[in-house]
N, C-alpha and C positions, 0 to 999 in steps of 0.2 A: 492357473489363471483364475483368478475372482471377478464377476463381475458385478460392478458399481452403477449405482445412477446416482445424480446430485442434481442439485439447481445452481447451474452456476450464472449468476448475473440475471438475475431472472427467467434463465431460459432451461428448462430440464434438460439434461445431458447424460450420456450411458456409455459404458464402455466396459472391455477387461483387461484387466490388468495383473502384474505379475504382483505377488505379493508383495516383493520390497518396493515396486514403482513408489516414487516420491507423489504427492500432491502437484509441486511444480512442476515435473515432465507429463502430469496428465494433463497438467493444464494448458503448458505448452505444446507438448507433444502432439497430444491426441485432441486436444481440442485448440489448438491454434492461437493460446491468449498468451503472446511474446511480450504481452506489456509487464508479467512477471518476471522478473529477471530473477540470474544465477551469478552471483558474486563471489562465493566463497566457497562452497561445499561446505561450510562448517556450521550455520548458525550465526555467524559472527555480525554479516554486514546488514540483512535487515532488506536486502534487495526485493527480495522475492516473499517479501507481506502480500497476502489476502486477509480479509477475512471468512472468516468460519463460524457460522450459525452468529453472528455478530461481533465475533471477537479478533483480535488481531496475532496471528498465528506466522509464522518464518513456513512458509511453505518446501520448505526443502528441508526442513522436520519431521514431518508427517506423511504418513504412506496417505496413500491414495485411497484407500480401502480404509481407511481410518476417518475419511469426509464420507461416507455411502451412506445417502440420505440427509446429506448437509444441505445446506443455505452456504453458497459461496461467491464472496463479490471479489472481483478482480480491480486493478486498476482502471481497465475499458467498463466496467458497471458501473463508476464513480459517475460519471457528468450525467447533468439531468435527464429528466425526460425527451426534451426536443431536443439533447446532441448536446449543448452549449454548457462551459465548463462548471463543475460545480464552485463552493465558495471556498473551497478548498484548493483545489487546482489552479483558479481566476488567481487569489492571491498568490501560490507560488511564482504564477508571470506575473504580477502586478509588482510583485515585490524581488523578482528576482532570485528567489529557491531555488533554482537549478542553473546549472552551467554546464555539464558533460550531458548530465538529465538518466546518468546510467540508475541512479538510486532515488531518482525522484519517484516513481511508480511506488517504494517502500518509504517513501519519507510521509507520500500523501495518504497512501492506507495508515500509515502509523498515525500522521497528525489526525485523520478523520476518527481515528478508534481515540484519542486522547479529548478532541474536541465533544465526543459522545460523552464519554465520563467525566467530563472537566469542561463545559463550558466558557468559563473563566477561567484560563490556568495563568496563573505567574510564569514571568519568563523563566524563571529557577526552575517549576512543574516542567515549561516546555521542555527547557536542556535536559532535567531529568528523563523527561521522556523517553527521549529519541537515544539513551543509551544504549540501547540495541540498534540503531543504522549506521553506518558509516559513509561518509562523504570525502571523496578525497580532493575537491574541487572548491568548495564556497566556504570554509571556514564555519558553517551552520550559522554566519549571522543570520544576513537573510533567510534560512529557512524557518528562524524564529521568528522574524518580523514578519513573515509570511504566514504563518501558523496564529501570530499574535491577532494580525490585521482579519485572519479570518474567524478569528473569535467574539471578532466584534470591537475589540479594545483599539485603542489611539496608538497609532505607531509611527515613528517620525521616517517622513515619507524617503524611499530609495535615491540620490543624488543622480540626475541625469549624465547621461556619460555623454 
């Protein structure tokens, strides 16, 4: 057993863990942020993004003991200060980004880590982007026009249902 401490979501956090413990089961696990999901075991779907020390990391990649002494933001870190969603999140519902909502928690760490590097991105940049998430539900229009609108750029509004 190693023991770890991080910041996760602004709050310091400690624990120990076994050496192979994933990132995500301590996150889950041991510290009770199920807003990380587990999609795949492999890498593949992009569910279970946090970031790490700033960057946008597949948390069921990375051991646990490999964050000690990180900065780590969850999906529940994303909304502001007073609770209320951030511009990321607003536009996923505004726009319609989710619909099962299993991979939206990795769609929004992904688009916020993209929006940090790429203020502007083209919708080609976005798709490129999100080649690491998978959706099996929305087809990624709206996740683009949600991603797009929260860039700040013009995007032709969602058709009322």
């Amino acid at each position: 057993m190693a023991k770890i401490s991080m910041t996760v979501n602004g709050k310091a956090v400690s624990g120990e863990v076994e050496g192979r413990t994933l990132l995500s089961a301590f996150l889950r696990d041991d510290q009770g942020l199920t807003g990380t999901h587990i999609g795949c075991d492999t890498s593949q779907c992009g569910a279970c993004n946090v970031h790490v020390n700033g960057v946008n990391v597949k948390s069921c990649t990375m051991l646990a003991a490999e964050a000690d002494g990180a900065e780590v933001t969850t999906i529940e870190g994303m909304s502001n200060a007073d609770g209320s969603l951030s511009v990321v999140q607003q536009a996923f519902q505004d726009y319609h980004g989710l619909q099962c909502g299993f991979c939206t928690p990795g769609m929004v760490m992904t688009a916020a880590a993209l929006l940090k590097e790429n203020p502007k991105p083209t919708e080609a940049e976005v798709r490129a982007y999100l080649e690491g998430n998978i959706c099996r539900c929305t087809g990624y229009h709206n996740i683009v026009k949600a991603i797009m609108a929260a860039s700040g750029q013009d995007v032709m509004p969602v058709a009322a249902e």
